[in-house]
C-alpha positions in Angstrom: 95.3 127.5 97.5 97.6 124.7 97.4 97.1 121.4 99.2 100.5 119.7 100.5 100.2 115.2 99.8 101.7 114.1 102.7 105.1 111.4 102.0 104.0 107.8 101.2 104.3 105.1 103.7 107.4 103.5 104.6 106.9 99.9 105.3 108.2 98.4 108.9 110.5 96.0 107.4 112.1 98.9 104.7 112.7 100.6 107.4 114.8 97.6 108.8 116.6 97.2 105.9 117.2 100.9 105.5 119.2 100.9 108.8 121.1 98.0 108.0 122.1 99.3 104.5 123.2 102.9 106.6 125.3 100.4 109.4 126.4 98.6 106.5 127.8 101.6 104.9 129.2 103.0 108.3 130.9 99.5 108.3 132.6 99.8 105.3 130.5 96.8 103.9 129.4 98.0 100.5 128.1 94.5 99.3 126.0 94.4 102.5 124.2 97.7 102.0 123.8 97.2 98.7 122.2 93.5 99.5 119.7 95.5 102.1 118.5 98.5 99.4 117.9 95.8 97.5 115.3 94.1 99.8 113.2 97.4 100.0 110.0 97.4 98.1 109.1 100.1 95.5 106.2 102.2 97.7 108.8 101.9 100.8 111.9 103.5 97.9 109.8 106.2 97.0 108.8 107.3 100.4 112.7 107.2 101.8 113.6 109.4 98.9 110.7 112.1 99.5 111.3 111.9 102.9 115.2 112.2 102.4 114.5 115.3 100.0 112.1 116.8 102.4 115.5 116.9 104.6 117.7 118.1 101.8 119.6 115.2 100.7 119.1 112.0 98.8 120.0 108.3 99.7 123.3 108.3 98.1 124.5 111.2 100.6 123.2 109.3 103.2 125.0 106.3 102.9 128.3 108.4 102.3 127.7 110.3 105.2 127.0 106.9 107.6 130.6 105.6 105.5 132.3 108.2 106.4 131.2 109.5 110.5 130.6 105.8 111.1 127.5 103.5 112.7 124.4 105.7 112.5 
């Protein structure tokens, strides 16, 4: 039997700074996502990536993807 751990915790505030990195990106303001990434804390990062990977893609996809079809 296996037992499935459930995705850490993604803080309120990395969650903020998560959308404005992705309407950043669907911008076409690269320093400005980049300056929101950088305000999410380490337990929030590793939750967004298992969560993204639970989905099939990673943070880097998602930021091309909101770059490229525009504001998320």
């Amino acid at each position: 039997m296996t037992t499935a751990t459930a995705p850490a915790a993604i803080r309120p505030l990395a969650a903020v700074h998560l959308r404005e990195a992705l309407t950043a990106a669907a911008d076409h303001r690269p320093a400005a996502a980049l300056a929101a990434l950088l305000h999410i804390d380490p337990q929030s990062w590793t939750a967004i990536e298992q969560r993204a990977a639970l989905l099939g893609t990673d943070l880097i996809d998602m930021l091309a993807t909101a770059a490229r079809e525009g504001t998320p």
